[in-house]
N, C-alpha and C positions, 0 to 999 in steps of 0.2 A: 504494500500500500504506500510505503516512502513515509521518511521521518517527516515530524513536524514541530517547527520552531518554536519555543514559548520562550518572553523574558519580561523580566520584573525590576523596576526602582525601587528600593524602601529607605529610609531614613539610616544614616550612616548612623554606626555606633561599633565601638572595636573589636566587638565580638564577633564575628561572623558568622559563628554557629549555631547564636542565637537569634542571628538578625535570617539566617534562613529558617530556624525552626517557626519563629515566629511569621512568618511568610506563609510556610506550610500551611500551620496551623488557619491562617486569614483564608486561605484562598479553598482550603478542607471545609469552612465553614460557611462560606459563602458559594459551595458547590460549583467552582470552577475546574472541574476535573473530568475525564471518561473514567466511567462512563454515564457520570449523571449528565454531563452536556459530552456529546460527543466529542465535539471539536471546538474547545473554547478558545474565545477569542482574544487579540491579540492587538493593541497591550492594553493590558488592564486601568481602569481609571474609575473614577467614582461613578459613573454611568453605567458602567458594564455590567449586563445582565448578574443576578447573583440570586439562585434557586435555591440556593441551602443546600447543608450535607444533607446527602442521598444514603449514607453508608451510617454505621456506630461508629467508627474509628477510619484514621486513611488505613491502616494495613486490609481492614475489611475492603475499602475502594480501591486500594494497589491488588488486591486477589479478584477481585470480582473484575477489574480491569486487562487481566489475562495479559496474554501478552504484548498488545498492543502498550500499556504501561498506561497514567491514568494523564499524558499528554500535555503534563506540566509540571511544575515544579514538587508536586508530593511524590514523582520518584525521585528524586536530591535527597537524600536522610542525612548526609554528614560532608563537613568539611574537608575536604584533603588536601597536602601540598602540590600532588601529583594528579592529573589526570586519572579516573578511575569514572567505574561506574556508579552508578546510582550516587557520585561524588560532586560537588562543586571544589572546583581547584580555581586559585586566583591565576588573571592571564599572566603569563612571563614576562620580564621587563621589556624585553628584546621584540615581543610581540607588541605591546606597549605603544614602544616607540617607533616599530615599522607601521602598525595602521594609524595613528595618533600621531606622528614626530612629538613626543612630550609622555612624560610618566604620568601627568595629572591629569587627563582628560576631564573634556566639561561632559557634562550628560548630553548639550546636544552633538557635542565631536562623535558618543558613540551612538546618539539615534540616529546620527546620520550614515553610519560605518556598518555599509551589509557583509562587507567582508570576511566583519567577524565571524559569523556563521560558519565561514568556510571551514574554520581554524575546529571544528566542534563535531564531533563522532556522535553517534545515538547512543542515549543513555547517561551520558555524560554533561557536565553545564561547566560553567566558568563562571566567575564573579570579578568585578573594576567598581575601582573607588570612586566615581565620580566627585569630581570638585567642581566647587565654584567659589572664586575669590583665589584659588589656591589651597582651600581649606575642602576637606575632607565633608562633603555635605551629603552623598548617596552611597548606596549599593549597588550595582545592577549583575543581577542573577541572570543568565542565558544558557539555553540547552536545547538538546532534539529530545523529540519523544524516540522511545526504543521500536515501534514500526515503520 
């Protein structure tokens, strides 16, 4: 069926494995997942339809979601340094500053940068700091689904 792209901003804060749990958790509860919406949409903002959890829990909606995977960020469960699955890994410097020229990207340097995506295997997300001012102001979570 072909992978499909999901990505998210949240409020920067230096944890980042709380700032995607909490993500999960937002987006499990406002039913942005397969397979309570098939194919949610993309990106998320205060308008964006929101059905409510479908499921008791995301592992319940990650199993019911088979292996298509549930198409957005509730398959990301943990941080890693490295590239992995069901992981978000922060991009590399060197990646950074090939699509960015700069370590600090603004949010709009990366909503405007589809290249990223290239950089991104199924299953897999990446996280960037976005700044603005030079200062540490977002998150942005990106990944393919695993179909």
């Amino acid at each position: 069926m072909g992978e499909h792209p999901y990505f998210y901003f949240v409020k920067h804060q230096p944890d980042f494995d709380a700032a995607l749990q909490e993500l999960r958790q937002r987006e499990f509860q406002a039913g942005r997942y397969n397979p309570a919406v098939r194919f949610p949409e993309f990106p998320v903002g205060p308008d964006s339809p929101a059905p409510g959890a479908q499921h008791d829990s995301i592992e319940d909606a990650m199993a019911d979601s088979n292996a298509d995977g549930t198409r957005s960020i509730l398959d990301i469960n943990h941080i890693s340094e490295e590239p992995d699955y069901c992981a978000a890994a922060p991009l590399p410097e060197e990646e950074l500053l090939r699509l960015f020229d700069t370590e600090k990207p603004t949010r709009e340097m990366i909503e405007e940068n589809d290249e990223l995506f290239e950089l991104l295997e199924r299953g897999q997300a990446v996280y960037i700091i976005a700044h603005k001012n030079g200062i540490p102001d977002e998150i942005f979570f990106a990944g393919y689904s695993f179909d």
